[in-house]
C-alpha positions as semicolon CSV with decimal commas, in nm:
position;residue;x (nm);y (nm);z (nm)
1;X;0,000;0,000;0,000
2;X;0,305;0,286;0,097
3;X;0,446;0,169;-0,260
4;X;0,137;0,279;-0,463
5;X;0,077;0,602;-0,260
6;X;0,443;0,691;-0,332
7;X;0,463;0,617;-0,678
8;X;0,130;0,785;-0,775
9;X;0,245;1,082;-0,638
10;X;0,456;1,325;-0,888
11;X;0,464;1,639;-0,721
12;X;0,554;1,781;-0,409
13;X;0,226;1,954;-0,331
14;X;0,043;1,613;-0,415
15;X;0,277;1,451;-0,200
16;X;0,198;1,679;0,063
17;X;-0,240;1,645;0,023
18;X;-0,165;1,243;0,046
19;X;0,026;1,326;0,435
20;X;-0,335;1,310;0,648
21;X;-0,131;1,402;0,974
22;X;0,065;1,727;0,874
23;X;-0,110;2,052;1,011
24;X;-0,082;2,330;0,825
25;X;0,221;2,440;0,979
26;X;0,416;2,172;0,891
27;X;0,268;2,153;0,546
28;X;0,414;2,511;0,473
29;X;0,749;2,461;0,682
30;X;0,808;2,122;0,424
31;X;0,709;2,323;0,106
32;X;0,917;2,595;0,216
33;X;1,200;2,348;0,317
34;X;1,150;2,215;-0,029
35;X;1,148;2,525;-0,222
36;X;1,524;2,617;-0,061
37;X;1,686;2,289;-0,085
38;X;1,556;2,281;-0,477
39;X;1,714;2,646;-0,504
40;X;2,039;2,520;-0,370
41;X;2,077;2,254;-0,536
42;X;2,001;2,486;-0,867
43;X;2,319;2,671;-0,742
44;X;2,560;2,460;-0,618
45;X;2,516;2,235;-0,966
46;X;2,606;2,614;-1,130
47;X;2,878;2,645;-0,882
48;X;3,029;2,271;-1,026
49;X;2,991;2,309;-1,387
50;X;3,170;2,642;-1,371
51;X;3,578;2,645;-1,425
52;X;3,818;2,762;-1,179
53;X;4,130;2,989;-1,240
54;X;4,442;2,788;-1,074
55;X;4,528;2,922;-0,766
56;X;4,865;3,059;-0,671
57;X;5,118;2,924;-0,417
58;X;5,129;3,120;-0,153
59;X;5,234;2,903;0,051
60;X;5,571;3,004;0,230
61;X;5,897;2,838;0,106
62;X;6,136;2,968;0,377
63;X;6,252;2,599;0,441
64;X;6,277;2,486;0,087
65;X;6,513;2,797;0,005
66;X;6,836;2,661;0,136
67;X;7,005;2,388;-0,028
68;X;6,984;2,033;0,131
69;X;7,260;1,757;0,106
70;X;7,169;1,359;-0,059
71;X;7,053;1,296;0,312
72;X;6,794;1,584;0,320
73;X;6,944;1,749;0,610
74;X;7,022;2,139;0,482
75;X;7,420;2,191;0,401
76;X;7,602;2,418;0,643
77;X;7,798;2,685;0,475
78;X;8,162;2,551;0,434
79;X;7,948;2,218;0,244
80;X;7,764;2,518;-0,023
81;X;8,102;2,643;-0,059
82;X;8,267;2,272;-0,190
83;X;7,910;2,255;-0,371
84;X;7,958;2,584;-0,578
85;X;8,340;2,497;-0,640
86;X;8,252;2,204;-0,811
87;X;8,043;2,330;-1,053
């Protein structure tokens, strides 16, 4: 019986009539409720199809500035020094 009420039912508003135990108040709360999440859907589905601009790096690169030995660890300034002679 729940399967036939909720497949003859195409509409929200018929949807609603077919509820016998809403009050009015919570008949208007779900059409409103329905209205807005219809709405945003509508806009975040914009919001999806549209293409973003890559962002820039902003992110700080203090610690990737110095050099850094095989090891990772960053050289100390007599080991740049041996570095830049031997190129």
């Amino acid at each position: 019986p729940s399967q036939t009420r909720t497949s003859n039912m195409s509409t929200g508003s018929e949807q609603l009539d077919a509820l016998p135990h809403l009050n009015a108040k919570q008949r208007s709360r779900i059409q409103k409720r329905r209205l807005a999440r219809q709405k945003l859907q509508e806009v975040l589905a914009l919001k999806k199809s549209r293409v973003l601009p890559p962002q820039p790096n902003n992110h700080p690169s203090g610690c990737m500035r110095p050099p850094r030995g095989p090891d990772g660890r960053f050289l100390t300034p007599e080991q740049i020094a041996t570095k830049e002679l031997e190129k």
